[in-house]
N, C-alpha and C positions, 0 to 999 in steps of 0.2 A: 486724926492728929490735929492738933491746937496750935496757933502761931499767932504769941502777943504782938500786935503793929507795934510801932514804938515811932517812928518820925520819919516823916513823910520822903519823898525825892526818892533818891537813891536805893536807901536803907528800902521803902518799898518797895519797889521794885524787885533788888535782891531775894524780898520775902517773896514776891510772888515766883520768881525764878524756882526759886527754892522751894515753893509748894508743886511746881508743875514737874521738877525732877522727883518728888517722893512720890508722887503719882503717879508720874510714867513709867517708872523702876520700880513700883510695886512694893515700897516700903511705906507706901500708905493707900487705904480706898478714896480718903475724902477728908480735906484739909479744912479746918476751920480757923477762920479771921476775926480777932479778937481785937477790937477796936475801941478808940474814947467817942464817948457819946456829943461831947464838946471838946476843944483844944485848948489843953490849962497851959501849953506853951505853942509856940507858933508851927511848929515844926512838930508836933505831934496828928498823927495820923485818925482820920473821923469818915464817915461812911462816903461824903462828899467828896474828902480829896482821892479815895480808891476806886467811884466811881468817874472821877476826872483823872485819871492815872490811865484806867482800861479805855475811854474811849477815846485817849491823845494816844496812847499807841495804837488804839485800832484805826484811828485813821491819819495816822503818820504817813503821810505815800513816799516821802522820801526812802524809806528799809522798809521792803515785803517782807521781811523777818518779824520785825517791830508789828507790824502792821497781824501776821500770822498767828504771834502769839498775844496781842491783843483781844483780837474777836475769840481766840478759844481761851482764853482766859475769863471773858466776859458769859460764858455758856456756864 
């Protein structure tokens, strides 16, 4: 499965959520992130802000949740 980024924050996040249910629940093997190589707007999503996305929730110690689905997000 293929999932275009579109703008960072939230909306990312959302997509990741949304990749880790289609893989758990088996309506998919293996999601792919389709990303801008540079940001033509500020808010648009690039390999840097996804890889600063996964290691702020993996090391959020405030929510062991946060924190949970971080690191297995980052595998």
């Amino acid at each position: 499965m293929d999932i275009i980024l579109d703008n960072s924050g939230p909306e990312l996040f959302s997509d990741l959520c949304l990749a880790d249910f289609l893989i758990s629940e088996g309506f998919a093997l293996e999601v792919h992130f389709h990303m801008k190589c540079f940001g033509w707007f500020v808010s648009d999503v690039t390999l840097n802000d996804l890889l600063w996305t996964l290691e702020e929730c993996s090391n959020f110690k405030e929510d062991q949740t946060l924190q949970y689905f971080g690191n297995r997000w980052k595998v």
